[in-house]
matplotlib code that plots the C-alpha trace (Angstrom):
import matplotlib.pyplot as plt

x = [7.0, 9.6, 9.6, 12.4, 12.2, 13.3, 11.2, 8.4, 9.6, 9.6, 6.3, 4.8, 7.0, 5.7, 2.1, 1.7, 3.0, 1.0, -2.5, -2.2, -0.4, -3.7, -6.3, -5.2, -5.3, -8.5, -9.9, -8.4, -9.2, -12.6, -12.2, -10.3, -11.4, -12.7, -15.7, -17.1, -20.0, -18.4, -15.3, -12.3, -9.1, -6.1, -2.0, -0.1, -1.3, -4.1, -7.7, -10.0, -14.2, -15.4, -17.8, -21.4, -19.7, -20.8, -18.7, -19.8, -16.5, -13.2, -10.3, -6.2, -3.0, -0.8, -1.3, -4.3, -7.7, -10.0, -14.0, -16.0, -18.8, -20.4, -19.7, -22.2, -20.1, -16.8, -13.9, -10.4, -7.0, -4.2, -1.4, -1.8, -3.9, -7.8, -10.0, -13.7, -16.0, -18.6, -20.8, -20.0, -22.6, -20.3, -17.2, -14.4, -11.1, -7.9, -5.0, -2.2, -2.1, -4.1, -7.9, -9.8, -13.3, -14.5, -17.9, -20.7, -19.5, -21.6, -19.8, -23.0, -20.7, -17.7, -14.5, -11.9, -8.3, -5.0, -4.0, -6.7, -8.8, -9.6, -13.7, -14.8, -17.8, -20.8, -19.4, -22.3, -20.6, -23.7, -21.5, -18.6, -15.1, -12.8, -8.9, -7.9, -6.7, -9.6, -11.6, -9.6, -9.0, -8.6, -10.1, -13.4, -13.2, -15.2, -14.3, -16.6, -14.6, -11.8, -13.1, -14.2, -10.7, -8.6, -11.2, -10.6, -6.7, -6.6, -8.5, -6.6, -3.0, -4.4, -4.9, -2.2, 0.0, -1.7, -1.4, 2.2, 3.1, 0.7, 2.5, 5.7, 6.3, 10.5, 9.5, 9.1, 12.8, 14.0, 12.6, 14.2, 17.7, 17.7, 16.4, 19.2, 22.0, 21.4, 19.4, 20.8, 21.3, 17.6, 16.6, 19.0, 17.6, 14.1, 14.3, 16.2, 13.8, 10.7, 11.4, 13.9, 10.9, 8.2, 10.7, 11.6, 8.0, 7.9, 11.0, 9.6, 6.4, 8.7, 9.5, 7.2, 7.2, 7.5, 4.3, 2.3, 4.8, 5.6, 1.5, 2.0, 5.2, 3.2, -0.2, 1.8, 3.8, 0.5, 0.6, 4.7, 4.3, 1.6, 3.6, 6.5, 4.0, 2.4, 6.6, 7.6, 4.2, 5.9, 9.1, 8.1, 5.6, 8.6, 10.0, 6.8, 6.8, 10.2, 10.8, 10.0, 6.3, 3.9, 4.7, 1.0, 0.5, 3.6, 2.3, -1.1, 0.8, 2.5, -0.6, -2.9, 0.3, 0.7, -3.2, -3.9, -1.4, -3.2, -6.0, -4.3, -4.5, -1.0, 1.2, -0.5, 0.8, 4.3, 4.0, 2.8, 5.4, 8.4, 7.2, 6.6, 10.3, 11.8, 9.8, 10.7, 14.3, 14.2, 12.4, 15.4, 17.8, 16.1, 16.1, 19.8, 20.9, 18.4, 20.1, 23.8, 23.1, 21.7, 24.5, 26.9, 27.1, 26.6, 29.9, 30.8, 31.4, 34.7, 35.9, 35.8, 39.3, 40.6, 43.0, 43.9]
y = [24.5, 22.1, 19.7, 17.9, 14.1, 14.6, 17.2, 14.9, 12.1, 13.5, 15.2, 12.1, 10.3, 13.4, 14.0, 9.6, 10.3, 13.6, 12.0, 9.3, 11.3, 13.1, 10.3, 8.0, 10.7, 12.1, 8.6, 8.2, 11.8, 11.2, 7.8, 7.6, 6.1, 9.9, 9.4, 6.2, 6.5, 6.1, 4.0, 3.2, 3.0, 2.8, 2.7, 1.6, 1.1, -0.6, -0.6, -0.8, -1.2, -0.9, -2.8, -0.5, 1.4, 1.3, 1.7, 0.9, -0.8, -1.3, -1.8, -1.6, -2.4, -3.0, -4.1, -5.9, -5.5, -5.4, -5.7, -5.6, -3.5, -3.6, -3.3, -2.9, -3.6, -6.0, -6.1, -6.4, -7.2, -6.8, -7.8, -8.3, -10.0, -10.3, -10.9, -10.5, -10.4, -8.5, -8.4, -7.7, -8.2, -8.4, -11.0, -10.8, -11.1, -11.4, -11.6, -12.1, -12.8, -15.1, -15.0, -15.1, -15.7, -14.9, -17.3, -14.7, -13.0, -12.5, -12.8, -12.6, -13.0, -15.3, -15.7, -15.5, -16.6, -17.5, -19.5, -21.8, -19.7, -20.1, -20.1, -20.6, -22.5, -20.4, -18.0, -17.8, -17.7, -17.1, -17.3, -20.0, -20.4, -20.0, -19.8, -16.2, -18.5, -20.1, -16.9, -14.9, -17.4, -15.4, -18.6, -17.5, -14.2, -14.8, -14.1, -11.4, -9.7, -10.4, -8.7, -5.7, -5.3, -5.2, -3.2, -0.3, -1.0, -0.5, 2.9, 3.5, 3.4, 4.8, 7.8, 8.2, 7.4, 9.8, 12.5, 11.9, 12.6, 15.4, 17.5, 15.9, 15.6, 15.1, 11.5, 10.0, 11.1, 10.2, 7.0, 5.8, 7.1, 5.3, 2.0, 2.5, 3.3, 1.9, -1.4, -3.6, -0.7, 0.1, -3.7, -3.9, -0.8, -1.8, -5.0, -3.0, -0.4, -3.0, -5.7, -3.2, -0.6, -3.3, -4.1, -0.6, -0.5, -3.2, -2.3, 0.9, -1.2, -3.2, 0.0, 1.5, 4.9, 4.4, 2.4, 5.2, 5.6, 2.3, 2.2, 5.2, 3.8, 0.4, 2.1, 4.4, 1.5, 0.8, 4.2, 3.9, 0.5, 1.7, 4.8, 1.8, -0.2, 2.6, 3.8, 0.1, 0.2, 3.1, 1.6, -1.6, 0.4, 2.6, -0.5, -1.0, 2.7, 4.1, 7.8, 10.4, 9.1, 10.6, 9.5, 9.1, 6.9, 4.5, 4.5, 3.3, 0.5, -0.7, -0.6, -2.3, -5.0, -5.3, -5.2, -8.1, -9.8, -9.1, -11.0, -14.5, -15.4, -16.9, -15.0, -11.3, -11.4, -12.0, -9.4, -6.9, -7.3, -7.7, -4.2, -2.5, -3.3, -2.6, 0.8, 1.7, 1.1, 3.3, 6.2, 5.6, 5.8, 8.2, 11.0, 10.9, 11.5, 14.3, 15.8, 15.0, 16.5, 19.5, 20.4, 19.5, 23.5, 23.1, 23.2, 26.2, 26.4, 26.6, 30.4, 30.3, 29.9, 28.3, 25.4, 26.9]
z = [-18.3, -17.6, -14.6, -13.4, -13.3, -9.6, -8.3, -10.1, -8.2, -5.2, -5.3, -5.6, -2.9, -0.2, -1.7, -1.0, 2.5, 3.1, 1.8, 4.0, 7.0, 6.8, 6.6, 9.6, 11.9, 10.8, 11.6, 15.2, 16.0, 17.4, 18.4, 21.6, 24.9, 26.4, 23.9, 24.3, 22.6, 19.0, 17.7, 19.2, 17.0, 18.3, 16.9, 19.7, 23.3, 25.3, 23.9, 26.7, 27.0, 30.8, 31.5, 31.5, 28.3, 24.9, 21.6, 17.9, 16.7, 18.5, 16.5, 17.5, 15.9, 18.6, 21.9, 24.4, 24.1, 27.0, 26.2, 29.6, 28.6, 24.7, 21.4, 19.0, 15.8, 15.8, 17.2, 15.1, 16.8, 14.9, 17.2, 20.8, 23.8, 22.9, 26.4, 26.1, 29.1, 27.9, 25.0, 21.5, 18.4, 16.2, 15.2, 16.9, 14.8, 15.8, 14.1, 15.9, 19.9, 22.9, 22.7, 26.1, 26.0, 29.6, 31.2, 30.6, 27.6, 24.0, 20.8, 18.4, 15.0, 14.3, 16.7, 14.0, 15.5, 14.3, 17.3, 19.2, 21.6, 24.9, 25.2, 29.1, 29.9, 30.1, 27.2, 24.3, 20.8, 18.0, 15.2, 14.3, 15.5, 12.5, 11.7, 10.2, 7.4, 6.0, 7.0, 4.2, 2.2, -1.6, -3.6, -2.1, -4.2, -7.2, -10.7, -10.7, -8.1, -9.5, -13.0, -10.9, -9.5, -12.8, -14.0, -11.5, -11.3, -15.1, -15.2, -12.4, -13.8, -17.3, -15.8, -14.0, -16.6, -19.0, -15.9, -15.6, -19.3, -19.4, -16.9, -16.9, -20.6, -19.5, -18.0, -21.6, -22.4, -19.0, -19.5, -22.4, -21.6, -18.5, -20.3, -22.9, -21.2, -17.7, -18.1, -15.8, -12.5, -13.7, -12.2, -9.5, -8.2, -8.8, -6.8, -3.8, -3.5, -4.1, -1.3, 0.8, 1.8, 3.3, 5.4, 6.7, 7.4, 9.1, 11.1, 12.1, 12.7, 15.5, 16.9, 19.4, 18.9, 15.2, 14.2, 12.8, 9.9, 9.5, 9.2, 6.6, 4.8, 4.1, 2.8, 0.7, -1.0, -3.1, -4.5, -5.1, -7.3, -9.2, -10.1, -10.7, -12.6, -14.6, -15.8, -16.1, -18.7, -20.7, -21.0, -22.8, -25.4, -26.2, -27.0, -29.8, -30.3, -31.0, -30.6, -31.7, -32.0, -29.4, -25.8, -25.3, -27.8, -26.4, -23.1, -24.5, -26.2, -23.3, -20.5, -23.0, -23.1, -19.4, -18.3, -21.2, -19.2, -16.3, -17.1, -16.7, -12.8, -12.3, -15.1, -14.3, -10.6, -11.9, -15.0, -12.6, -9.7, -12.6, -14.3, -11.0, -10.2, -13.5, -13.8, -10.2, -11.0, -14.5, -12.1, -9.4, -12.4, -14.4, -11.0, -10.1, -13.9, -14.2, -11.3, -12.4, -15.8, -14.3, -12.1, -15.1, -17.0, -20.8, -22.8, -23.9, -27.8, -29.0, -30.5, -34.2, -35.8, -32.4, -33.1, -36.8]

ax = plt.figure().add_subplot(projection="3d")
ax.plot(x, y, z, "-o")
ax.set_aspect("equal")
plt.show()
């Protein structure tokens, strides 16, 4: 059965969305301030532990945090005011946003800032005081990590791949026209819709009443580069494998080209960010001129003898 290179598109554009539409608020369902017995997670408001209250982790996006009473696990602050009074076992991590340590509060992990915190006297702090920065630093992840990681991404996008041909067998044609004929729209697009949609995230993110999707727009980006990536892949092994050899077998080329590249620290960041744009713009391409020819009717043949 035939499938559009739009509806395709699209599918995967809404089922991103819908997948994590439906996994953020299954996570904040139960963990609202009216049961304080279990976590806290909140989007947009005020995250508040009264003091003689208990909650295993406390975690908000944006706006202050207020620990009086206890929290078993940590505490994560994304963006907003951080004062502790009570006792937390935990670290306490804030991102973004003042730090108050209160006299007579318990921190029994780290106190991870990015601005310098204030820490009464009389305040007990087990752990150490660190800077988000060197906290997360990524030259601590190991090269063992590291292995582990392209490991996963490269199953990851060979499967995907090889489920994208398999019901969409269109995409390898769709491909390559839009490489041919369209080369240089294919990258302009790319890079627009690559660094354009962070920042409508983040926009909405600025927005109040908008931060849950800008929270979904920027954990489904992940999902739309690797579909980028994994088209940007097929393109260059139909440039080893012309057509009409087996589509699988060009996409095979390609990801084992792109993931050996992705093996050398420095050069596999830029390979992958170039070939999720360039795939992202041949899937933007390929879309609207699946849709043009569609609308455009066939040519009917001329009558026989017409023109003699």
């Amino acid at each position: 059965m035939h499938i559009h290179i739009r509806q395709l598109v699209r599918a995967c554009l809404c089922g991103s969305v819908f997948m994590v539409v439906l996994a953020v608020p299954a996570s904040a369902q139960g963990s609202t301030n009216d049961n304080p017995s279990r976590n806290q997670i909140v989007l947009s408001g005020q995250l508040i532990v009264p003091q003689g209250d208990t909650v295993d982790t406390a975690l908000i996006f944006h706006g202050p945090a207020t620990i009086a009473g206890t929290v078993t696990g940590s505490v994560v602050v994304f963006d907003g005011r951080t004062d502790v009074s009570g006792h937390v076992a935990g670290d306490v991590v804030v991102f973004n946003g003042a730090v108050t340590v209160r006299s007579g509060a318990q921190i029994g992990g780290d106190l991870v800032t990015t601005d310098t915190p204030t820490v009464e006297q009389g305040a007990t702090i087990t752990g150490q005081q660190q800077r988000v920065a060197t906290r997360f630093n990524t030259g601590d992840v190991g090269f063992a990590s590291r292995i582990a990681w392209w490991i996963g991404y490269s199953v990851s996008t060979l499967v995907l791949g090889l489920f994208l041909l398999l019901v969409a067998p269109a995409l390898d044609g769709a491909i390559v026209r839009a490489f041919r004929q369209r080369t240089g729209a294919s990258i302009g697009l790319g890079v627009a819709a690559f660094f354009l949609l962070p920042l409508v995230a983040i926009l909405f993110l600025v927005v109040v009443i908008a931060i849950p999707l800008g929270l979904f727009l920027l954990l489904a980006l992940a999902f739309l580069y690797t579909i980028g990536y994994v088209a940007g892949a097929h393109a260059i092994g139909r440039m080893v494998v012309k057509q009409p050899t087996s589509r699988f077998l060009a996409f095979l080329v390609g990801w084992l080209i792109v993931r050996v590249l992705g093996l050398v620290p420095v050069l596999g960041g830029i390979a992958w960010t170039l070939v999720s744009i360039f795939g992202l713009g041949l899937l933007w391409v390929a879309s609207r001129r699946s849709g043009i020819e569609d609308a455009i009717p066939p040519t009917p043949p001329a009558p026989v003898g017409a023109g003699t």
